[in-house]
C-alpha positions in Angstrom: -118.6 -15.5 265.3 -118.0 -15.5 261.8 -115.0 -14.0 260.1 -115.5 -11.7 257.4 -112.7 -12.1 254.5 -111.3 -9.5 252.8 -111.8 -9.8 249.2 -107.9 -10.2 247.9 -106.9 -7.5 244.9 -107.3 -9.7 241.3 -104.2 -10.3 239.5 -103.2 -7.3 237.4 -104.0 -8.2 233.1 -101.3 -7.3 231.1 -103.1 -4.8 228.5 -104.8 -5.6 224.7 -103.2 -3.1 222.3 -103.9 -2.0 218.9 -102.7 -2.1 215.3 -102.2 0.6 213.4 -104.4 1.4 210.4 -107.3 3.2 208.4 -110.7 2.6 210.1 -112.3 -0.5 209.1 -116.3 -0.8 208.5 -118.9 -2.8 208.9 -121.7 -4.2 211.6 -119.0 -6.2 213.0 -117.1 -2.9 214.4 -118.2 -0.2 216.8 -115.9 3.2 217.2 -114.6 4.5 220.2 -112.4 7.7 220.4 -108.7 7.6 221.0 -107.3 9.3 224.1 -104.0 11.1 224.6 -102.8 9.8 227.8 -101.3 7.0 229.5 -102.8 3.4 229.7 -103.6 1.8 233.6 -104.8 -1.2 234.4 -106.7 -0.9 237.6 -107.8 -3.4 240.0 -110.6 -2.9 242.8 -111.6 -4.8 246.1 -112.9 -3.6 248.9 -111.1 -0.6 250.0 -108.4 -1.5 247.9 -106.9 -0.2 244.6 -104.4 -0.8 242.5 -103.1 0.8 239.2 -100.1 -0.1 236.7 -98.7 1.2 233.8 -98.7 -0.6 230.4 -94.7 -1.1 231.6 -96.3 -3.0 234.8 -95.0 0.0 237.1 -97.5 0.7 239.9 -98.6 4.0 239.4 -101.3 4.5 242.3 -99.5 6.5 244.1 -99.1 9.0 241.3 -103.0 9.3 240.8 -104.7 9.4 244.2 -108.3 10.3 241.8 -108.6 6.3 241.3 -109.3 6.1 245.3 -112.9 7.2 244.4 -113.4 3.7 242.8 -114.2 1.8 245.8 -117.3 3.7 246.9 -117.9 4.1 243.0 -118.2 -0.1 242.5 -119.9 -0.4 245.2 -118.2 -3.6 246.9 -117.3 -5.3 243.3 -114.2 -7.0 242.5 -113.4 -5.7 239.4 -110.3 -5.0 237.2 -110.6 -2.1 234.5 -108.7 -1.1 231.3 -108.5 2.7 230.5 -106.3 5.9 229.9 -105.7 8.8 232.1 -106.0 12.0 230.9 -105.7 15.5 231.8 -107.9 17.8 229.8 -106.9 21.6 228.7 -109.1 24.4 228.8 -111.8 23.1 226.3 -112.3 19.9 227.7 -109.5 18.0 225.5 -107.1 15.5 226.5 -103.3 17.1 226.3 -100.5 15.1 226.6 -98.4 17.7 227.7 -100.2 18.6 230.9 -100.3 15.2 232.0 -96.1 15.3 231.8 -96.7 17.3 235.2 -98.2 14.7 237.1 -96.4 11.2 235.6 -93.1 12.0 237.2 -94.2 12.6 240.6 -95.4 9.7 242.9 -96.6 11.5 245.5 -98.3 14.8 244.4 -98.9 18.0 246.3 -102.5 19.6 246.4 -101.5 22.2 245.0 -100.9 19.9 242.1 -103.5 18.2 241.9 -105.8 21.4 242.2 -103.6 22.7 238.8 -103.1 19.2 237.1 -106.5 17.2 238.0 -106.5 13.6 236.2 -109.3 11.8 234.6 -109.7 8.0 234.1 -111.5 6.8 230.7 -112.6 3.5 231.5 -113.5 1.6 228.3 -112.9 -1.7 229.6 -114.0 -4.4 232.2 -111.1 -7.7 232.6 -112.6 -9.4 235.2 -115.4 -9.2 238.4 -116.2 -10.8 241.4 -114.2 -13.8 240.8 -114.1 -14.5 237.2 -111.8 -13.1 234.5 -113.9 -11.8 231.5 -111.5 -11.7 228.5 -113.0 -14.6 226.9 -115.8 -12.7 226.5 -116.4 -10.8 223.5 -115.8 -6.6 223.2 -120.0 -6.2 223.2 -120.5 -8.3 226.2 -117.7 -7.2 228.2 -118.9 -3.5 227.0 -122.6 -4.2 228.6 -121.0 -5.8 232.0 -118.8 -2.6 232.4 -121.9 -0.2 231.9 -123.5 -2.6 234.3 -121.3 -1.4 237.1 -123.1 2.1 237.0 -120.0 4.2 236.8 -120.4 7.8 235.7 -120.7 8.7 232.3 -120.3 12.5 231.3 -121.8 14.1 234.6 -123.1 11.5 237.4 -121.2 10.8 240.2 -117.8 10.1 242.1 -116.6 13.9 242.3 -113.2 14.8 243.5 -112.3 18.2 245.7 -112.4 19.7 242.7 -115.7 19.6 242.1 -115.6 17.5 238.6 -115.5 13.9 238.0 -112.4 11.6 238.2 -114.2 8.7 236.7 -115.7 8.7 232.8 -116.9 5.4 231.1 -116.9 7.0 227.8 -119.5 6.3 224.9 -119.1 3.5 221.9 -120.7 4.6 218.4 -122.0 2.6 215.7 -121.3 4.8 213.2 -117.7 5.0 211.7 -118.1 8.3 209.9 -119.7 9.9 212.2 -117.2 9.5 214.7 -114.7 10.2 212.5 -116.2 13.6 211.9 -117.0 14.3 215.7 -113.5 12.9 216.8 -111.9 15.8 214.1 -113.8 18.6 215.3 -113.5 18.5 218.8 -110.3 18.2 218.5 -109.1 14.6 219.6 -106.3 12.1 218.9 -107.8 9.8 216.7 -110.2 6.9 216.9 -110.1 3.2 217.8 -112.1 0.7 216.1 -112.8 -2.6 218.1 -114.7 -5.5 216.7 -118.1 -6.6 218.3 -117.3 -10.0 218.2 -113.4 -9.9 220.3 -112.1 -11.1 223.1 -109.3 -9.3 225.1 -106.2 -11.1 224.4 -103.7 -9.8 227.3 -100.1 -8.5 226.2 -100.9 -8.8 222.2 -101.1 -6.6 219.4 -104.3 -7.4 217.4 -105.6 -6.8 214.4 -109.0 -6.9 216.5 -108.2 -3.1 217.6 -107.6 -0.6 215.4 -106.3 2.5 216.4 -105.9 5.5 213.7 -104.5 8.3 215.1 -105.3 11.8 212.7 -101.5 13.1 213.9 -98.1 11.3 212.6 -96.9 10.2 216.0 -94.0 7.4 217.2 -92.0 6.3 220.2 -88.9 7.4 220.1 -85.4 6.2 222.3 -83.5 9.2 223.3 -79.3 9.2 221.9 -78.0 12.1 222.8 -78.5 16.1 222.6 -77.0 19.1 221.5 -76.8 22.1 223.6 -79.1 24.9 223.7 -78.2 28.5 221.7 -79.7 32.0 222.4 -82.6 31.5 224.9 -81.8 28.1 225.7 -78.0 28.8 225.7 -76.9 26.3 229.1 -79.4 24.0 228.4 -80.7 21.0 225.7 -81.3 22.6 222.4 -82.1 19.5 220.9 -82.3 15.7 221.2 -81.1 12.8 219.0 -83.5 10.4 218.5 -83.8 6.6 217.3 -86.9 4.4 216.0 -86.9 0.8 216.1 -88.3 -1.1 212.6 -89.9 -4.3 212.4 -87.1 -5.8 213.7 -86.8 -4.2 217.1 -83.5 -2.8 215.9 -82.8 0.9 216.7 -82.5 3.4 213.6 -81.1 7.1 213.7 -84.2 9.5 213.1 -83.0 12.9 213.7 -83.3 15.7 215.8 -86.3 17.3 217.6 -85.8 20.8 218.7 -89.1 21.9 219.3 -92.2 21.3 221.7 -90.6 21.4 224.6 -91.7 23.7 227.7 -88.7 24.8 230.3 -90.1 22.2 232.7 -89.4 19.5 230.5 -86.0 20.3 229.1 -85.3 20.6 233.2 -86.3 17.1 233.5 -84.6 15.7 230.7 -81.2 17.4 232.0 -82.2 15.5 234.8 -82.9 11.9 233.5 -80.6 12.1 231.3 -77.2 13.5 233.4 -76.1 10.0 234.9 -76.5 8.2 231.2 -73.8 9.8 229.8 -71.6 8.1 227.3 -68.8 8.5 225.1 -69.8 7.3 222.0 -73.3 7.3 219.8 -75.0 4.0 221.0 -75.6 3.7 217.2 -74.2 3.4 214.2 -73.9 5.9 211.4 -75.4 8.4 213.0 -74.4 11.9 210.5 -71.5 14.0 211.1 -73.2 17.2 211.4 -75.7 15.7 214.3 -72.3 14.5 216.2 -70.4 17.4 215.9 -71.4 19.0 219.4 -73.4 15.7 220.9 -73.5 14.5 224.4 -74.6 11.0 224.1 -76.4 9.0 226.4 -76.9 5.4 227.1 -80.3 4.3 225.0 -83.1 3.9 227.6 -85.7 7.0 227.8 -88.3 6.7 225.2 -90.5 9.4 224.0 -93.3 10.6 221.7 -92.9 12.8 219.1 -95.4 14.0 216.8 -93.9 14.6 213.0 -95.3 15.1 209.7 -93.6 12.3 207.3 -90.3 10.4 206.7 -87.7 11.3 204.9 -86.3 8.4 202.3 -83.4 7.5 204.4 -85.8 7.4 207.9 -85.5 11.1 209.7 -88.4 12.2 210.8 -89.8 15.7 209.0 -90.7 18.4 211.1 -91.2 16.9 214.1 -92.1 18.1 217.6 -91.7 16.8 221.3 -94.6 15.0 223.3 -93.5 14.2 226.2 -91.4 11.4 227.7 -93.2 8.0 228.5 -92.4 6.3 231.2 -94.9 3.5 230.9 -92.6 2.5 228.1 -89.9 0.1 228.6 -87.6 -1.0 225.6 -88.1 -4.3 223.9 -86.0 -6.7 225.2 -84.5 -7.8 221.7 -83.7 -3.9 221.0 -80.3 -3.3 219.0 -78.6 -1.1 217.0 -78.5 -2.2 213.1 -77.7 -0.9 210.0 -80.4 0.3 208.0 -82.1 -2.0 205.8 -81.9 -1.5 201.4 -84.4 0.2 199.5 -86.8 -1.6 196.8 -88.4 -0.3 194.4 -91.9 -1.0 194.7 -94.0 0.4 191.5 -93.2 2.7 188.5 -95.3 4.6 186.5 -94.6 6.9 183.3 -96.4 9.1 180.6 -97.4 7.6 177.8 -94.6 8.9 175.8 -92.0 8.1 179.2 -91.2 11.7 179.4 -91.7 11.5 182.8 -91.6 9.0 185.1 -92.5 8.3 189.0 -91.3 5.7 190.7 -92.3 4.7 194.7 -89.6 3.1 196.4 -89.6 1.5 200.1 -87.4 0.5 203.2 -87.8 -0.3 206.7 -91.5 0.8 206.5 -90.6 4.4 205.1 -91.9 5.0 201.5 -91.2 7.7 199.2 -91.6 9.0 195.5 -88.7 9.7 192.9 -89.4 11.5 189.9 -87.0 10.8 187.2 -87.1 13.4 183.6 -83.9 12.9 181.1 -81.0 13.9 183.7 -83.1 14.9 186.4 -83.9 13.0 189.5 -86.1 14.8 192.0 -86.0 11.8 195.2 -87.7 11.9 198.8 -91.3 13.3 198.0 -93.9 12.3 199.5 -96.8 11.3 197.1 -98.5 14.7 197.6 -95.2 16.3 196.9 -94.6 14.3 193.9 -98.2 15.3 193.0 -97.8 18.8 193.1 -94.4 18.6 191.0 -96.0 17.0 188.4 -98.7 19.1 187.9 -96.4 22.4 187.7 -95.2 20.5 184.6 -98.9 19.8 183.5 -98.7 15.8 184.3 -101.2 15.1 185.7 -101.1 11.4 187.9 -104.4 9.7 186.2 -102.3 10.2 182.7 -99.9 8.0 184.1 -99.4 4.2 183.3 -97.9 1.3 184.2 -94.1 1.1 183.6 -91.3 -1.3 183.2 
């Protein structure tokens, strides 16, 4: 009698990710759109699956959809890249409804009937015994259709009656997609080129990914409490960035975006990482005055509209924690790097002049007439200043 083995899970691929930047064309690039969610990487054998964060938590558990995938192979060995998203009422993905289900490991039905989770796989890592990153993006692209999952509407529905499993189209056209990702409402889009091959763990220039929104990681410092309605509770958080350097910046406060469920969990992550002191250095006096701080180690997103010259974030508003986030392991606190002065321009009679200065990634206009200095505008700003004046910027020249 012969023994039948039982094909063993694949070894999980740490995942590709993206630079940030305009969207590139050209034959050599094909458009996909960007999803609001979290990233898995899940592997498939048998009856077996297994899903992890881009952190390399196992996060199975937390998403029982992904048990359709076995019947939905078909007895392949396969491990897939993709996000899982929960959609609002028009069909969009939403960040902040999936914040319901990435804290809890084991959900109710209840919960999943409220909060149901979709996986958008866009890409295939390895099956039936051989890894497939060498390949290039169009052939790996091709083998993944191969595998028959559904598209928009085929197959692999939940109780719910939809479908837990979406392999989501590629397009051709860059401003098309552009155009379709803005009106329905997306994140952005990601632009991959034909010709690449998945490079596990790195960031590369292969992948593009620009998202139509202003949005960062940031590490939770401390908060402030609560007035009025939210009197007893957070009223805001202090937040870092890290620069280039993997050194932690001061970036503000966020005070808005938050739902009552969320401050409730972040009274509850955050309670045992109390501290003494900011875990930073000059941090402002009037954002210490009244802080708890914490020990640096929840990160977050946060959605914001620019940078101010000295790196606080303008207008900003609360995402969502992200747990598939773990600091980088050369993360400090620094002081803040000095601004240079990158370009100058004038009027021809050097009435007025603009000058654009940088630091730590964070650029910013200055507008200089006699004794006047107008600083921290952003180049639309700057823009509109002028023209109250009647400068207009194509009058402008070079300048010393």
């Amino acid at each position: 009698m012969t023994d039948l083995a039982v094909p063993r899970l694949p070894a999980p691929v740490p995942p590709m990710l993206a630079s940030s930047g305009e969207v590139p064309g050209g034959s050599q690039w094909r458009y996909e759109y960007k999803w609001d969610g979290v990233r898995a990487i899940t592997a498939v054998a048998g009856a077996s699956v297994q899903a992890r964060s881009r952190n390399d938590r196992d996060i199975t558990r937390t998403y029982p959809e992904l048990d359709a995938l076995p019947t939905l192979v078909e007895g392949r060995v396969v491990v897939l890249d993709g996000e899982l998203v929960a959609l609002d009422a028009g069909g969009r993905p939403e960040f902040a409804r999936l914040q319901d289900r990435m804290h809890v490991e084991r959900p109710s039905a209840a919960l999943l009937a409220a909060v149901s989770v979709r996986y958008y796989v866009f890409d295939l890592l390895y099956l039936d015994g051989e890894s497939t990153v060498h390949l290039p993006y169009e052939r790996r692209r091709s083998l993944l259709e191969g595998l028959g999952l559904p598209g928009l509407v085929q197959k692999g529905a939940n109780e719910a009656g939809t479908y837990a499993v979406h392999v989501p189209r590629y397009f051709e056209n860059r401003d098309r997609t552009i155009a379709a990702a803005h009106a329905f409402g997306l994140e952005g889009v990601m632009a991959k080129r034909l010709g690449s091959t998945y490079q596990p763990g790195r960031r590369s220039p292969d992948w593009v990914k620009h998202p139509f929104v202003n949005t960062t990681e940031v590490v939770i410092i401390g908060y402030r409490p609560g007035q009025g309605r939210r009197a007893g509770t957070i009223g805001s958080l202090l937040i870092a960035t890290f620069d280039t350097g993997a050194t932690l910046r001061f970036a503000g406060g966020v005070g808005t975006g938050f739902r009552q469920i969320d401050l409730y969990h972040l009274e509850q992550m955050l309670a045992p990482l109390h501290r003494m002191t900011p875990p930073i250095p000059d941090v402002p006096r009037q954002y210490g005055r009244d802080a708890t701080w914490v020990e640096p180690v929840v990160i977050g997103d946060v959605a914001y509209r620019n940078r101010t010259p000295d790196g606080l974030l303008r207008h900003p508003s609360w995402r969502g924690v992200r747990p598939d986030r773990e600091l980088p392991t050369s993360a400090r606190p620094g002081e803040p790097g000095q601004p240079h002065l990158a370009g100058s321009m004038a009027t021809p009679d050097g009435a007025w002049r603009i000058e654009i200065w940088r630091r730590d990634g964070t650029e910013w206009c200055r507008i200089i007439h006699g004794n006047t200095v107008i600083d921290g505008l952003d180049m639309a700003a700057a823009q509109h200043t002028l023209a109250a004046v009647g400068v207009d910027l194509a009058d402008l020249i070079a300048a010393a």
